[in-house]
C-alpha positions as CSV (number, residue, x, y, z in Angstrom):
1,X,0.0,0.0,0.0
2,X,2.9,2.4,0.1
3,X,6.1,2.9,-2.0
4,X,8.2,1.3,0.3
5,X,9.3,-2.0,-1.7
6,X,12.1,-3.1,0.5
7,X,10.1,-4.4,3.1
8,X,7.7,-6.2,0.5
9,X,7.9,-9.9,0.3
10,X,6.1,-13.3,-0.4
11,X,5.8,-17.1,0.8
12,X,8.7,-20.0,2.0
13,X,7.0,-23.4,1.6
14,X,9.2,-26.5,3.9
15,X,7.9,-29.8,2.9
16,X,9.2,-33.0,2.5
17,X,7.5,-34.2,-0.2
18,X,5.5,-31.7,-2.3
19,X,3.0,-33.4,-5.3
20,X,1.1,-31.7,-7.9
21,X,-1.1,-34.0,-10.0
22,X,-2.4,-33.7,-13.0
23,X,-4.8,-30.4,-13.7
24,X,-3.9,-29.5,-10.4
25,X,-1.4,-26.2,-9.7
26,X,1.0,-24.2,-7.0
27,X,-0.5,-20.6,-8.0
28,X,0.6,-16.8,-7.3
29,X,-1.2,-15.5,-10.4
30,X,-1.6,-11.8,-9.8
31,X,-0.4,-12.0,-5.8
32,X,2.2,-9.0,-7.2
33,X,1.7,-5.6,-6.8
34,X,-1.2,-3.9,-8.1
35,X,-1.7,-1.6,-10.5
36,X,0.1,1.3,-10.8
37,X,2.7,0.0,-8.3
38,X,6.1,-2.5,-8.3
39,X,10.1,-0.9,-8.9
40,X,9.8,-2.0,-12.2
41,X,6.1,-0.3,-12.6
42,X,6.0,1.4,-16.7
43,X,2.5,2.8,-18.0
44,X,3.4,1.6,-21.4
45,X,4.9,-2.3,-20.0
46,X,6.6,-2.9,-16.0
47,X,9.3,-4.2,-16.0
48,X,11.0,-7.1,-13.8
49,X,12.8,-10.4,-15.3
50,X,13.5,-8.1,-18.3
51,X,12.3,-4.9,-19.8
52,X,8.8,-4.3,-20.7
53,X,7.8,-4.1,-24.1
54,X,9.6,-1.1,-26.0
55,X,12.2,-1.7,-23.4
56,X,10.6,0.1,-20.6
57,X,10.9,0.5,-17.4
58,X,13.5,-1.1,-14.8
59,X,14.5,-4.8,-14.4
60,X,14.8,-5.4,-10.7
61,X,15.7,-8.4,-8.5
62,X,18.2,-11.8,-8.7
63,X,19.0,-14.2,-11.5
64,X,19.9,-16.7,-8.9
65,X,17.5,-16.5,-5.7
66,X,14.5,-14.8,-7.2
67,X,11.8,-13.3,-4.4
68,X,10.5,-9.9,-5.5
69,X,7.4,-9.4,-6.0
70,X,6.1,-8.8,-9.9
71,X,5.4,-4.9,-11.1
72,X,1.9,-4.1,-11.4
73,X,0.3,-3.0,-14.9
74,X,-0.7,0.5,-16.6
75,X,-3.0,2.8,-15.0
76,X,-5.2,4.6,-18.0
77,X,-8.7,3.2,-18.0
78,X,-7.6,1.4,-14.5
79,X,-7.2,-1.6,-16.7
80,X,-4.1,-2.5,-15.5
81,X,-3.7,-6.0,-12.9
82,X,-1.1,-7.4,-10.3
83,X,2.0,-8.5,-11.1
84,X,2.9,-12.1,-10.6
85,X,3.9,-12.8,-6.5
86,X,6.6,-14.6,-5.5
87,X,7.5,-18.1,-3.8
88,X,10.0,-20.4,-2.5
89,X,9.2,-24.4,-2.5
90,X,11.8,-26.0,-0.3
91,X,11.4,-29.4,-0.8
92,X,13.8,-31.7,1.2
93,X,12.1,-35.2,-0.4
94,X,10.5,-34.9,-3.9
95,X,8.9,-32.3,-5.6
96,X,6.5,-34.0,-8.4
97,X,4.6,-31.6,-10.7
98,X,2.4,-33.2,-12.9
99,X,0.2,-30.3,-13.0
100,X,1.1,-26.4,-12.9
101,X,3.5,-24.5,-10.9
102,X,2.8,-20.6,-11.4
103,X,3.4,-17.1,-11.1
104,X,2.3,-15.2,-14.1
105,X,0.7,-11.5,-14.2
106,X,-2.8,-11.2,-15.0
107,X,-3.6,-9.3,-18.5
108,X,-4.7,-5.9,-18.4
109,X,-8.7,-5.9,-18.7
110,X,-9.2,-1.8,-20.0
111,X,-7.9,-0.3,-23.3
112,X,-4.4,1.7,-23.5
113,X,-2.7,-0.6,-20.0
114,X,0.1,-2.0,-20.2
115,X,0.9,-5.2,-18.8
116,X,2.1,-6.3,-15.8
117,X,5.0,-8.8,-15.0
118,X,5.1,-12.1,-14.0
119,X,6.3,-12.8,-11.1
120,X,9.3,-15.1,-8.5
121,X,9.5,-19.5,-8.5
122,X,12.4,-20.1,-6.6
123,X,12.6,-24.0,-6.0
124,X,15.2,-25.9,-3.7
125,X,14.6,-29.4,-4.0
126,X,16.1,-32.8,-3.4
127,X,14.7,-34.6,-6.3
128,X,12.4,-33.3,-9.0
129,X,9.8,-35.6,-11.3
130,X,7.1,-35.0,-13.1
131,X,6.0,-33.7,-16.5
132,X,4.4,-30.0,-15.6
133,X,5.1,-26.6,-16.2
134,X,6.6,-23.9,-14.6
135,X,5.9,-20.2,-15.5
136,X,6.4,-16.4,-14.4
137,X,4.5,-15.1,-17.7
138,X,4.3,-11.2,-18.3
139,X,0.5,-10.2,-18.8
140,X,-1.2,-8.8,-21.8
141,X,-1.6,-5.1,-22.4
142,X,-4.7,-4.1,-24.2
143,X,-5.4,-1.8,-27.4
144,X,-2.5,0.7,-27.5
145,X,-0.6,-1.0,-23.7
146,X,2.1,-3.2,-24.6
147,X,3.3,-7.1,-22.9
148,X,4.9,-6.7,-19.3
149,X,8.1,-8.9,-19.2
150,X,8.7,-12.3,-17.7
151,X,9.8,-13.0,-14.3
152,X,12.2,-15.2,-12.8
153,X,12.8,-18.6,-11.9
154,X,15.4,-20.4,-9.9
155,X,15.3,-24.6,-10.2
156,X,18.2,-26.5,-7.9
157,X,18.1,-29.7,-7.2
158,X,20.0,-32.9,-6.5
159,X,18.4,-35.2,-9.0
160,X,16.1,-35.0,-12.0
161,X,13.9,-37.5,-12.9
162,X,11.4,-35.4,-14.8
163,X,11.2,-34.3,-18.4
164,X,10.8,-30.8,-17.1
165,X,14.2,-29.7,-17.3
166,X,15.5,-32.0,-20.3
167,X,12.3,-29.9,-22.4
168,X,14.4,-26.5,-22.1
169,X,16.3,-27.3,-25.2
170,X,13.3,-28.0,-27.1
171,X,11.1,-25.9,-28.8
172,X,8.6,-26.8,-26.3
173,X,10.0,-26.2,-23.1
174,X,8.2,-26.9,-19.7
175,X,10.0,-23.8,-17.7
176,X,9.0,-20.3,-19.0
177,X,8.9,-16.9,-18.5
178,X,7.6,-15.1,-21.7
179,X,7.2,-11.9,-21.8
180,X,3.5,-10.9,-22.5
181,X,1.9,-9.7,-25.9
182,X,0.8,-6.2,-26.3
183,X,-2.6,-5.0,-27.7
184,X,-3.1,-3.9,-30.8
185,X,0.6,-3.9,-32.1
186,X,1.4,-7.1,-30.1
187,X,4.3,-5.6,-29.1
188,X,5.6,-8.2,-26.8
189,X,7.6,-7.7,-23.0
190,X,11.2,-8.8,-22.7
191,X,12.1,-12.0,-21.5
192,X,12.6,-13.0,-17.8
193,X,14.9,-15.5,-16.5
194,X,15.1,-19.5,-16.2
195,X,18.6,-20.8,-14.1
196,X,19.0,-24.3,-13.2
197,X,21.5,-26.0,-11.1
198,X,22.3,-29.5,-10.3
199,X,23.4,-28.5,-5.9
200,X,26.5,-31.0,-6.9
201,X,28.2,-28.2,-9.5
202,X,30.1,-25.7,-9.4
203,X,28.3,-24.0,-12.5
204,X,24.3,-24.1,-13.6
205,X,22.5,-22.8,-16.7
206,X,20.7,-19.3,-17.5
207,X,18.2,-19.6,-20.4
208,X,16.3,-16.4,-21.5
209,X,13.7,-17.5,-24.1
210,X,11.3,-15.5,-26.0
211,X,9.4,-18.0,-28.0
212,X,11.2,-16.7,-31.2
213,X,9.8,-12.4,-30.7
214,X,13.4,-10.3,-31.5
215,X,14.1,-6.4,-30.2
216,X,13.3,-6.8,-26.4
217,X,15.5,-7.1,-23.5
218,X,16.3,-9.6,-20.4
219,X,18.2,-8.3,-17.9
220,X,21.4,-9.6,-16.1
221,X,22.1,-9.1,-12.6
């Protein structure tokens, strides 16, 4: 409620064994700040993982333990929505996602917004399985608003038994975070950020993925 963002903050989950089954989903769609508000906050497309569309506003926040909260969308028409929020699965068993694990903005829902960002997945996990998805999606702008960027997710673990990590060098991967499309010029939001570690190396990966839009930043920090 105030512009105070230092003290702003979202969820730790401790579990031993965490399962999401099919059609079933971990969710912090639009738990980010509201409209008008986040560091990375842009009337035209916020900003977090990356720029937002037309390389606006600021990317904030931490390729490699992601927990801000996502910027909020455009203000004209008050048809801007909340930014993604942000969470932490500690698993110290097996994490199985079969289903959806998310934190994507929700698209802006009055003409001229630009969209908000998605938002923070940070997992730490003995062993992962599972086919599912994991996403921090930038939102939808609407008429003249542009795509908010993607957000930022941060994967270790000890094993992998899924296809959920092995799919990020397809053209179909399971870990995204897109940034949005804009309205009526689909002008898209940056990408966010995807790393992924194996706890037992040095060294992990850092994918930034776009689904093949060109021109629009991620952000490296």
């Amino acid at each position: 409620g105030d512009s105070d963002y230092t003290n702003d903050y979202g969820v730790t989950v401790n579990a031993d064994n965490i399962s999401v089954e099919q059609g079933g989903k971990i969710s912090a769609d639009g738990k980010g700040y509201s409209r008008g508000n986040g560091i990375g906050f842009n009337n035209d497309a916020s900003a977090y993982g990356g720029y937002g569309a037309n390389n606006s506003g600021t990317p904030y926040g931490d390729i490699y333990e992601p927990d801000d909260l996502g910027s909020g969308g455009g203000t004209i028409n008050n048809g801007g929505q909340k930014g993604g929020g942000a969470f932490k699965l500690v698993v110290s068993g097996t994490l199985s996602n079969n289903g959806s694990i998310q934190s994507n903005g929700l698209n802006s829902a009055g003409c001229h917004s630009g969209g908000a960002t998605g938002g923070s997945i940070w997992i730490d996990t003995n062993e992962l399985v599972g086919a599912g998805t994991i996403s921090a999606t930038g939102a939808k702008g609407e008429c003249n608003g542009n795509g908010g960027s993607g957000g930022r997710i941060a994967i270790y673990y000890a094993e992998d038994n899924s296809s959920v990590l092995s799919s990020l060098m397809t053209e179909t991967p399971k870990v995204t975070a897109y940034g949005g499309p804009g309205g009526w010029g689909n002008v898209y939001g940056g990408p966010g950020t995807v790393y992924t570690q194996n706890i037992n190396d040095t060294h992990g990966d850092l994918r930034i993925d776009n689904r093949g839009t060109t021109g629009y930043s991620a952000d490296f920090q």
